[in-house]
C-alpha positions in Angstrom: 0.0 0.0 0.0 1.5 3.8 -0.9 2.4 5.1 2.7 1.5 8.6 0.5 -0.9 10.4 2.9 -4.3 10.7 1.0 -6.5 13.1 1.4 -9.3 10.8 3.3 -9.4 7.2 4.7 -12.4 5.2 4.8 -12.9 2.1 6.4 -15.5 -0.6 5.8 -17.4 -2.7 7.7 -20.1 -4.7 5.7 -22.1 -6.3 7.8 -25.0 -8.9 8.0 -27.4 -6.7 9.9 -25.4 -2.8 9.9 -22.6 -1.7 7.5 -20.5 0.8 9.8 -18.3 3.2 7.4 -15.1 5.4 9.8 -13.2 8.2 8.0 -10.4 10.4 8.5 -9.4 13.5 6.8 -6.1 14.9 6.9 -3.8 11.9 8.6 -1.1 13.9 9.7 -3.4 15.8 12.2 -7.1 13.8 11.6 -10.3 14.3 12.5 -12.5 11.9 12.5 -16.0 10.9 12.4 -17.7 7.4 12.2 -21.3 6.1 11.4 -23.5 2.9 10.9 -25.1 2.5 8.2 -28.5 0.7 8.1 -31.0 2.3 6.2 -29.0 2.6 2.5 -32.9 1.0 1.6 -36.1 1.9 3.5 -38.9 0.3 2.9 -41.3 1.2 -0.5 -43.4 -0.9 -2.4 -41.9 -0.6 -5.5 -38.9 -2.2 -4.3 -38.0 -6.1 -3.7 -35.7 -6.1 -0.8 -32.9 -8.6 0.0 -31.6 -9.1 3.5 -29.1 -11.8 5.4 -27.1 -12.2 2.4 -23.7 -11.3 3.7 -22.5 -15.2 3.9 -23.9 -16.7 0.8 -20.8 -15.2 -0.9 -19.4 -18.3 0.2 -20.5 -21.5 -1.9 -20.7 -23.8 0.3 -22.7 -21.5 3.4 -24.7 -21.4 0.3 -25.3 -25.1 -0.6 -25.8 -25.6 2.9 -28.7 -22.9 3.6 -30.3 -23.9 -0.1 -30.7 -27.7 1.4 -31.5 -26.6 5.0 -34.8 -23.9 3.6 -34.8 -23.5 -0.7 -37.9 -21.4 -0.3 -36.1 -18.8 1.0 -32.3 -19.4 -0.3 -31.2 -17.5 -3.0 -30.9 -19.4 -6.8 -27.2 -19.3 -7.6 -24.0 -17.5 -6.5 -24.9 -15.1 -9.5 -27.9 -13.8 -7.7 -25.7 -13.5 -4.7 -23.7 -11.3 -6.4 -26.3 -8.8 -8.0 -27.5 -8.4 -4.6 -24.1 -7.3 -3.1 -23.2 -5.5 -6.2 -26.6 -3.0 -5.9 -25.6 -3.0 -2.2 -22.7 -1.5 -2.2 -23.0 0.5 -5.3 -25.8 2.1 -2.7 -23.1 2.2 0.0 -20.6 4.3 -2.6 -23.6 6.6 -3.4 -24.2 6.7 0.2 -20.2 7.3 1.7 -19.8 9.8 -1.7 -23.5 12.2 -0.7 -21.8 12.0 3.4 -18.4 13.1 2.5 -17.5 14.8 -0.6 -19.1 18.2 0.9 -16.6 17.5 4.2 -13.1 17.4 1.8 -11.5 20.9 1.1 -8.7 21.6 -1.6 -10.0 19.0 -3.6 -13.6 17.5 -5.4 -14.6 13.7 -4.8 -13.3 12.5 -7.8 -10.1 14.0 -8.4 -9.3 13.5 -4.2 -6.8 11.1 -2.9 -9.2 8.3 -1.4 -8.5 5.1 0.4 -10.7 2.6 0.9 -10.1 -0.1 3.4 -12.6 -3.0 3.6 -12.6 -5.9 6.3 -13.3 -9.7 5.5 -14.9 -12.2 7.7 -12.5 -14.8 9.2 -14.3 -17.6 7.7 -14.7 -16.5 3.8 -11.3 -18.4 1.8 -9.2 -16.6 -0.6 -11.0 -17.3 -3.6 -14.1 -15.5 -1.9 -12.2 -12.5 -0.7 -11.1 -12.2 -4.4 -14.8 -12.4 -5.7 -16.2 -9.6 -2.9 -12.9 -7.5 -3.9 -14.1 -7.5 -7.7 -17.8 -6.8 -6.5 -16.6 -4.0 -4.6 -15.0 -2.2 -7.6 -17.7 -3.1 -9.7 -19.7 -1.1 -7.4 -17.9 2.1 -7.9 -15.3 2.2 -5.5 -11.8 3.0 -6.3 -13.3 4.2 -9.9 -12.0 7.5 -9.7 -8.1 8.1 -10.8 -7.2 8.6 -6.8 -8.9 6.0 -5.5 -7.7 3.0 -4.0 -9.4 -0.4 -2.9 -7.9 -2.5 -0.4 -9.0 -5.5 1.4 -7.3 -4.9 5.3 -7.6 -6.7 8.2 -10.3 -9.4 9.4 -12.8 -8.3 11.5 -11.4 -9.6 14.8 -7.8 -8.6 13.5 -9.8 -4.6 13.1 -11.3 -4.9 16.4 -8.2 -6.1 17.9 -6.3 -2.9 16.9 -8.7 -0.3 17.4 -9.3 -2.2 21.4 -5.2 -1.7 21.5 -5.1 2.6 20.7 -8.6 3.2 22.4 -7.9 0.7 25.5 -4.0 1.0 25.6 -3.9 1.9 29.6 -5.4 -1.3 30.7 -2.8 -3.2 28.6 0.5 -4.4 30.3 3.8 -5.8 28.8 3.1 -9.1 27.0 -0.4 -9.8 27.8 -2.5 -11.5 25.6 -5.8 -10.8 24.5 -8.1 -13.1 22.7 -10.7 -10.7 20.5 -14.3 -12.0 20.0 -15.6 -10.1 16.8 -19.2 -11.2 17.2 -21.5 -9.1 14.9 -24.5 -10.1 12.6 -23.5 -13.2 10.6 -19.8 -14.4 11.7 -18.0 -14.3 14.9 -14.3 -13.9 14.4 -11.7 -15.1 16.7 -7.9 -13.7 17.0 -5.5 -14.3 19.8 -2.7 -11.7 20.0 0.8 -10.5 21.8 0.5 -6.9 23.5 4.1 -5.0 23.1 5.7 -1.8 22.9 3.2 -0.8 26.1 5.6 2.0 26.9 5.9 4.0 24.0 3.1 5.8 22.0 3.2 3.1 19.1 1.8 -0.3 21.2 2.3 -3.4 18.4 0.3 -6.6 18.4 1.9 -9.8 17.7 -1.1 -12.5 16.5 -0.1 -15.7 18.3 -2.4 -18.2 16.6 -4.2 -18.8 13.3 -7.4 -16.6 13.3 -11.0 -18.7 13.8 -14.4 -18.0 12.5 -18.0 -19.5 12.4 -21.4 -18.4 11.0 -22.6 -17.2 14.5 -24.4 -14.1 14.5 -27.2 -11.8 16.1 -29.2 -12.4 12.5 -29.6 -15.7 13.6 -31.4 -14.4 16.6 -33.8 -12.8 14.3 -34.2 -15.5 12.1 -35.5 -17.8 14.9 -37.6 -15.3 16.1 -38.9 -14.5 12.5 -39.7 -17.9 12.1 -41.3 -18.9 15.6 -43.7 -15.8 15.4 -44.9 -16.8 11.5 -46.0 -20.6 12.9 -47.9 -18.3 15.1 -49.5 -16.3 12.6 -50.1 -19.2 10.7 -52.6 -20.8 13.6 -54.2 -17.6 13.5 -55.0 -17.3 9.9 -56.6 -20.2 10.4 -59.4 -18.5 12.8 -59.6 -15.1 11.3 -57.5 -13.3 8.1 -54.7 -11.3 8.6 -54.4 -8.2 6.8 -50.7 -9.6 4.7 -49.9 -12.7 4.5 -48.3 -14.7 7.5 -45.0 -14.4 6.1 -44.7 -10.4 5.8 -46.1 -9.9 9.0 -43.4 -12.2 10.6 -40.7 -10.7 8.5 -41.8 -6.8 9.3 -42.4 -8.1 13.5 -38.6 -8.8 13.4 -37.3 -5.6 11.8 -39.6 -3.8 13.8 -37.9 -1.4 16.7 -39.8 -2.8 19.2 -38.4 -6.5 19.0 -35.3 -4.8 18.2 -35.0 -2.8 21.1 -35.9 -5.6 23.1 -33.2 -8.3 21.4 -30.3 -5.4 22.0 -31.9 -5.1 25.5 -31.6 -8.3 26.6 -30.4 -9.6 29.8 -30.5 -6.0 31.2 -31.3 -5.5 35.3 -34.9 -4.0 34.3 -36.1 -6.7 31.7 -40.1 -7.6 31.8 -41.0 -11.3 31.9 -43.0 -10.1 29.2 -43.1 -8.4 26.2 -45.0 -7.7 23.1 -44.9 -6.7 19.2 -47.1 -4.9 17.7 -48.6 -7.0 14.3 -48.6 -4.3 11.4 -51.7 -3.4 10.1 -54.2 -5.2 12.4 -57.1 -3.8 13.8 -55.9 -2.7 17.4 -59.2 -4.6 19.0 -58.1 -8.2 17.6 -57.2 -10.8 20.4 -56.6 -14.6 19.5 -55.3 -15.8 23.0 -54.7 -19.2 21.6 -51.1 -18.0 19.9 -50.7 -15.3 22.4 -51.9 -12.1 20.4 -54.2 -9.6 23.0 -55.1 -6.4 21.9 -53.5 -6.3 18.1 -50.2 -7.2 19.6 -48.0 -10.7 20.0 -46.6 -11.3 23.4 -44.0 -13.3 24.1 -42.4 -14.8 27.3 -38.6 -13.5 28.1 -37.5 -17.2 28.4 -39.1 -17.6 24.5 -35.8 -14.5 23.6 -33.3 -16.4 26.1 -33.7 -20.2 24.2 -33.3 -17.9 20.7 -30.1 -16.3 22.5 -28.6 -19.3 24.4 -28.2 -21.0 21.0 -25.8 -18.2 19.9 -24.4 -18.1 22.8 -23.7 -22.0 23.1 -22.1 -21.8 19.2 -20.2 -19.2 20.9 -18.6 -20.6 24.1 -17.8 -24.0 21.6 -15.7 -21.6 19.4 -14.0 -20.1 22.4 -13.4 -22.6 24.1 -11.7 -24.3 20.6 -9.3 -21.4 20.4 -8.5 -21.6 23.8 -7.6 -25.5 23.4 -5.7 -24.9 20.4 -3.3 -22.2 22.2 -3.1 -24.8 25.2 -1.9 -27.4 22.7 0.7 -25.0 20.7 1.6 -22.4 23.6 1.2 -24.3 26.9 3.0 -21.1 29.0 1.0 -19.0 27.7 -1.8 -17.5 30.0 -4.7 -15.5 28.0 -5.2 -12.6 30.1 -8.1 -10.9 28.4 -11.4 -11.6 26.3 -12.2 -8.7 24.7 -16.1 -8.6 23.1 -16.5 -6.6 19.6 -19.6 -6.4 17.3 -23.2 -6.3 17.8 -23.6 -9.3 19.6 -20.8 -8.7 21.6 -22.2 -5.7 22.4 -25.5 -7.8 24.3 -25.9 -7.7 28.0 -27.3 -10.8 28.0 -23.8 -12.2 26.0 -21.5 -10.2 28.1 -23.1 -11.6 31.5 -23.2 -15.1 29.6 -19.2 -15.2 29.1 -18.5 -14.0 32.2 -20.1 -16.7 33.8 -18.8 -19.5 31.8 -15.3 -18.4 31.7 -14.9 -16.9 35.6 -12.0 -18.5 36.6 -11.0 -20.1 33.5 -13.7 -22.0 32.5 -11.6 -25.2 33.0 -8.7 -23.9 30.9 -5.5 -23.6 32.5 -4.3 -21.3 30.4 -7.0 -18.6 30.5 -7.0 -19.0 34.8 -6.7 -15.3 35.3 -8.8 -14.1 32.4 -11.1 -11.1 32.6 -14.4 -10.7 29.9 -14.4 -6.7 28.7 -16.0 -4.9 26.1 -14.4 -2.8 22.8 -14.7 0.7 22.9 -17.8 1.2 20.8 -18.6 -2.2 19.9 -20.1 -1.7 16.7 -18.0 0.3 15.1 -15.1 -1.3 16.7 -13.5 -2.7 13.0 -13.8 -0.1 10.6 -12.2 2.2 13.3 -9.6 -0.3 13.8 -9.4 -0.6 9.7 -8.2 3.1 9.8 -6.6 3.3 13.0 -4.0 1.1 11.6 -3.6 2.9 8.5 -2.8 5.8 10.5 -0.6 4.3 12.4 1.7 4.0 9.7 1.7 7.5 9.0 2.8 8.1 12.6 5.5 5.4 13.5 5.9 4.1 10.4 4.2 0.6 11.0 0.8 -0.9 11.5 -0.3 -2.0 15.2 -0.2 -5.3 13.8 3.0 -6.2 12.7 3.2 -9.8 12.3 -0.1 -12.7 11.8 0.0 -16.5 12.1 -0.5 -18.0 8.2 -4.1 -19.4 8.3 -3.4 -21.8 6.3 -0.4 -23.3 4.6 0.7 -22.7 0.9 2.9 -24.3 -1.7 3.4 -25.0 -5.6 2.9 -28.6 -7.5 6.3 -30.1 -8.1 7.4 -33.1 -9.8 10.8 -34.9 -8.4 12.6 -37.2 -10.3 12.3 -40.7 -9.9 13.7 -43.0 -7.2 12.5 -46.1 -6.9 14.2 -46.2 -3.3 12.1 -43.3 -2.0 8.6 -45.1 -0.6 6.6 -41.4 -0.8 7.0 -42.5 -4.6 5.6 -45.8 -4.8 2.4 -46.5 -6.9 2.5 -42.5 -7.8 2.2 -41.6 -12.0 5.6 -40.6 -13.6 6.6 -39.0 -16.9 9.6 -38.5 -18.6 10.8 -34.7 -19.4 11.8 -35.0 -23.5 14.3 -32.7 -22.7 16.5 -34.8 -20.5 14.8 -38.2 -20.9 14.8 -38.3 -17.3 11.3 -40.1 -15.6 9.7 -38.3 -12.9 7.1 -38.5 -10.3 3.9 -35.8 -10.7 1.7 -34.5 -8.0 4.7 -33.5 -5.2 4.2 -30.2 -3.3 6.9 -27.5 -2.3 5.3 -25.6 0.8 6.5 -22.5 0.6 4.7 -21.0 3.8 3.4 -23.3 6.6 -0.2 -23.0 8.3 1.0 -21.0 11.5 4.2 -19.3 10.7 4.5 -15.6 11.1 4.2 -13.5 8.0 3.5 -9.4 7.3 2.2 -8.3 4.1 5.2 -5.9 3.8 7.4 -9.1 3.2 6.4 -10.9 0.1 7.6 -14.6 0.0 9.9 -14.5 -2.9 10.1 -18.0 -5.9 12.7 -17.3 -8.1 12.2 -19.6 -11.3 13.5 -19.7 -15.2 12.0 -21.3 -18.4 14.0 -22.5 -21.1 12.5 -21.6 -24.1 13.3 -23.4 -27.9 14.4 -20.8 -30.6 11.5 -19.9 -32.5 8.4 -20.8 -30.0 6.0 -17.6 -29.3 5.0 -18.4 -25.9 5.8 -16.2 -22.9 3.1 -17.4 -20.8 3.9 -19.8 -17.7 1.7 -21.8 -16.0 2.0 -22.8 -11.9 -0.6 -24.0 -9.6 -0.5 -22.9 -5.9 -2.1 -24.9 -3.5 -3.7 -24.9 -0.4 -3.9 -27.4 2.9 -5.5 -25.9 6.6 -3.5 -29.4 7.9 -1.5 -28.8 11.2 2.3 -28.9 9.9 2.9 -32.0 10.5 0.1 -33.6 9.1 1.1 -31.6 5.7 0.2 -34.2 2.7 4.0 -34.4 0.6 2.1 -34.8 -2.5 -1.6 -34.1 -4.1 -2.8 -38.1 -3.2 -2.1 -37.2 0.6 -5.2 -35.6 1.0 -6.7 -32.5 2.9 -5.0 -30.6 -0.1 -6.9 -28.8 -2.8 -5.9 -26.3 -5.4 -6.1 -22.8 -4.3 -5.4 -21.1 -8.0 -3.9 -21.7 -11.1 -1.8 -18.5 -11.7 -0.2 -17.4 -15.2 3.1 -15.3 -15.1 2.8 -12.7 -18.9 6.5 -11.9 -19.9 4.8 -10.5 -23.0 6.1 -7.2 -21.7 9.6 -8.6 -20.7 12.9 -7.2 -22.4 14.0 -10.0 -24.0 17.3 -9.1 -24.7 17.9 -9.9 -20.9 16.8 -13.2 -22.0 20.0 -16.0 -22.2 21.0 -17.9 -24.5 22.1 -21.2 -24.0 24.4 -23.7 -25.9 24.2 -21.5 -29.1 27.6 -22.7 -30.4 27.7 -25.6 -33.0 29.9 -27.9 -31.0 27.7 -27.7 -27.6 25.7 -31.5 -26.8 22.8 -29.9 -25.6 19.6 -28.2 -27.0 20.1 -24.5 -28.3 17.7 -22.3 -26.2 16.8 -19.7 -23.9 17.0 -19.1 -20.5 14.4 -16.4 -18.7 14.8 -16.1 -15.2 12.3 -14.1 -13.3 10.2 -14.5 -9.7 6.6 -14.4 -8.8 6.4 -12.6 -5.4 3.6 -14.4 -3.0 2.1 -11.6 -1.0 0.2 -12.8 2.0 -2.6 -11.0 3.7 -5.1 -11.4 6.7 -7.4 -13.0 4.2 -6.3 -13.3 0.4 -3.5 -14.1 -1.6 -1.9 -11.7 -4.1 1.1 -12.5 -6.6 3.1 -10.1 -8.1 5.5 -10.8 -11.3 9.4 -9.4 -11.0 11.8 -9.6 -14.5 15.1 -8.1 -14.0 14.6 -6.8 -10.5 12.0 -4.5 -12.2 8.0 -5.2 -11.2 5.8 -6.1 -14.4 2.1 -4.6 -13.2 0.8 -3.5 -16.3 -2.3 -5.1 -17.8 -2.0 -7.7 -14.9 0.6 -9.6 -15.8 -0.3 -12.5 -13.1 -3.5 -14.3 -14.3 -5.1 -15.9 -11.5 -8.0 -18.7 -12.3 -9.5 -19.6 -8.4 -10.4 -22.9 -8.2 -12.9 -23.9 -5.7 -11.8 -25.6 -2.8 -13.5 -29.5 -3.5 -10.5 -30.2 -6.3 -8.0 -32.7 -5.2 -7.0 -34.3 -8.4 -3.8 -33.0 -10.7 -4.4 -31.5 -13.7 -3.9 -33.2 -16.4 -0.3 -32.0 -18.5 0.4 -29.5 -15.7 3.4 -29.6 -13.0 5.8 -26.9 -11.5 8.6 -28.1 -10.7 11.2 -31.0 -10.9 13.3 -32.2 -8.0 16.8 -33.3 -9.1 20.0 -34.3 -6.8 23.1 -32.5 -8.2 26.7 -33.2 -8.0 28.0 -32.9 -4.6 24.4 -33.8 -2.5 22.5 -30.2 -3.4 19.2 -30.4 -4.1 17.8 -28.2 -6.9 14.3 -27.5 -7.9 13.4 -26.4 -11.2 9.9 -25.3 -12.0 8.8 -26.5 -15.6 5.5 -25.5 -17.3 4.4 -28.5 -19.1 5.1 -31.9 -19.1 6.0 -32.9 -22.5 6.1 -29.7 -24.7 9.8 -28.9 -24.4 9.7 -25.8 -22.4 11.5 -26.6 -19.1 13.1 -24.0 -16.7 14.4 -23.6 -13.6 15.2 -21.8 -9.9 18.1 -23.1 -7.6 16.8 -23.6 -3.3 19.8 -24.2 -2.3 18.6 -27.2 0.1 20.9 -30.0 1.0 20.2 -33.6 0.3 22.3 -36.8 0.3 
């Protein structure tokens, strides 16, 4: 990201139930201001509305919720993505109307804009890349000094902006396990506190980030549902001015059942309350399903079951994290579980955790912990989105300075053939025309490992080359990256290992390469081998909370025109090798070194190469 200071910073929260948008102007000296965003649509006739979409961006949440209730699931992924694309073309309209009035020196489109979204824990890369080509679809970063970029997850957001609002109650090396909990998805990160006595506190994440589809919408949804079996009995009796359905859906989104759902688990809470039923005459009373008066009533313990399923889902996930840091960090005491989001922001929730985990909850590593709440709950990410931004314009670093890999990464290799190694036995081979030597296909070279520390300001660097035959056209190279969320040392060596899939097939474009920094290679009349060229060049693997970015380097010069990286996701079922496609060959040298040498086809005569430097013998 250019550490340029732009004119304004806006950070993005989409949410299932509230988008929450936080700005600052000026960066050197800011002022900011922050809002929530819920009513981009208000109700009209004319208009069909869409609501609870936020995690069918991913396939399978999907799939699932299509064979759980098809009624009320969208079609296709497609329709998915009309609805986000009107949303946040809405949300740009919205941000642009808010703040172009507010920026001096400049008009909207010709000002220096950021735009910083979060990601839920849970979505994978190949989502992340789908909702970061919706977003731009939409209208942001459409303007010559605009940017996009996807920044931290939501816990990661809510984790920095808890450090700079909430730095006092911090000491040396504690660690703080943040609970993002909002409408849809409860994120989960567990992190270092350093740096306590200066003005630039860092954050260290300690563990792979966790996620789940647990959310306040699913309060709603249950409650939605319960009260239309109600109004279904009733219609039976006596009509009902809309059908049973609308009437449910309009009880939920009402402020009364609202008010009472945020309310929850407060010291003054009624044993009863009601909802008024749009649209009903104010005399009708059908005690049989509990309506009195034109109104629904409803016992508190009816909201508490709805709640204490959340809340269970909740606790489970915790509890998982907890277990996972006892298992990889036994020292390490958790000092502090910090609540973000909306659901983090119940009373009812707050008093919930508390309870379970006084004292630990049966985790010896969490003994001493104490349950507090983010500084403004709701907005807590897209002010931590910006907070951190800014904080590289002040120290010259983000808060968080280093994450755990959430899952490990590497490239499809083949290794020449031993028929002493027993990983090899039974696997396919094929023989490289170039050399006649046989090899086995399928192999992986992990390049980053599911829990290792990584910053998006250090790219993982492959250097490879491709020897090319005098006269072929083709500056195109093909290499499939793959993905495995196995512990490390469960990692599969090659693609039959399973709990492996292929993340993306990526395409480096020399088109645009000088190619009189190409090599040539045994050009003289008298030299045994083939007549050809050598191209070295690296791809440049650039890791972030949630996505994965490659960048393409020739001559220690960065190619970023016209994209020169294709990337084709894959979706995460795919297990099986493609068919004429490996990376890389493994081949013991003179002398015991073992060299790698990415190729890009088995078969077709273009071979190339990088040197690792490992040792073998």
């Amino acid at each position: 990201m250019d550490d340029r200071k732009p004119d304004l910073i806006v950070g993005v929260d989409f949410g299932m139930t509230a988008t929450g948008t936080r700005g600052s102007f000026n960066p050197a000296n800011p002022g900011n201001f922050a809002m929530t965003n819920d009513s981009i649509s208000q109700n009209a006739p004319d208009k069909d509305y869409k609501d609870w979409f936020k995690t069918f961006l991913d396939p399978a949440r999907l799939r699932q919720k299509q064979a759980e209730d098809p009624h009320y699931s969208p079609s296709s992924i497609k329709e998915v993505e009309r609805w986000y694309e009107d949303y946040h073309r809405s949300l740009y309209k919205h941000i642009e109307f808010k703040l172009s009035s507010e920026l001096s020196g400049a008009p909207w489109h010709s000002a220096s804009v950021e735009f910083i979204f979060s990601v839920p824990t849970t979505w994978s890369p190949q989502v992340v890349d789908k909702y970061r080509s919706i977003v731009q679809r939409s209208g942001f970063a459409s303007c010559r000094n605009h940017t996009l970029t996807i920044g931290l997850t939501e816990a990661e957001a809510a984790a920095v902006h808890t450090s700079l609002e909430a730095s006092g109650i911090f000491k040396e090396k504690d660690t703080l396990l943040v609970c993002d909990a909002g409408g849809g998805t409860t994120d989960l990160s567990v992190l270092s506190v350093s740096d306590t006595q200066t003005n630039a506190l860092t954050l260290r994440q300690l563990d792979v980030v966790f996620g789940a589809t647990i959310g306040s919408a699913a309060i709603d949804y249950d409650f939605e549902s319960y009260a239309r079996s109600q109004l279904d009995i009733a219609q039976l009796s006596s009509p009902l001015p809309m059908p049973p359905e609308q009437i449910a859906w309009e009880m939920m989104k009402s402020k009364d059942f609202q008010n009472t759902k945020c309310e929850h688990g407060s010291l003054d809470n009624a044993p009863i309350f009601s909802v008024p039923i749009p649209k009903l005459d104010p005399a009708y009373t059908n005690l049989t399903v509990g309506i009195e008066y034109g109104e629904m009533k409803f016992a508190r313990e009816d909201l508490q079951r709805l709640f204490d399923k959340q809340v269970q889902k909740l606790v489970g996930l915790i509890d998982s994290q907890l277990r996972s840091m006892q298992r990889k960090l036994p020292d390490q005491q958790v000092n502090h579980l910090i609540l973000a989001g909306g659901l983090g922001h119940s009373p009812y929730v707050q008093n919930q955790l508390r309870t379970r985990f006084q004292n630990g909850g049966g985790h010896p590593n969490a003994a001493k912990i104490q349950v507090r709440v983010a500084p403004d709950p709701q907005l807590a990410v897209c002010k931590g989105l910006v907070g951190d931004r800014l904080r590289r314009f002040k120290a010259g670093k983000p808060v968080l300075n280093s994450r755990c890999c959430r899952a490990s990464y590497g490239m499809l290799c083949k290794e020449v053939y031993n028929k002493n190694n027993p990983l090899q036995a039974g696997r396919p081979t094929a023989k490289d025309p170039m050399n006649g030597k046989l090899y086995v296909v399928g192999s992986i070279d992990w390049f980053i490992k599911k829990g290792k520390p990584i910053t998006s300001d250090e790219p993982i660097t492959h250097g490879f080359h491709r020897k090319i035959s005098p006269g072929d056209p083709r500056r195109a190279f093909p290499t499939s990256i793959v993905e495995s969320h196995a512990d490390e040392p469960f990692l599969p060596h090659h693609m039959g290992g399973g709990g492996v899939h292929i993340l993306c097939e990526i395409e480096s474009d020399l088109s645009n390469a000088d190619e009189s920094k190409f090599k040539e290679k045994n050009k003289r009349f008298w030299s045994l081998g083939k007549h050809y060229f050598k191209v070295d060049y690296d791809v440049k693997v650039l890791i972030g909370p949630a996505d994965v970015r490659f960048e393409l380097w020739f001559n220690g010069q960065k190619l970023s025109r016209d994209r020169p990286i294709k990337v084709e996701w894959t979706q995460a079922t795919a297990t099986e090798l493609p068919a004429e496609e490996v990376v890389e060959i493994v081949e013991l040298e003179e002398g015991g070194a073992l060299t790698k040498t990415p190729i890009a086809e088995v078969g077709n005569g273009m071979v190339g190469g990088r040197d690792v430097g490992l040792k073998g013998g």
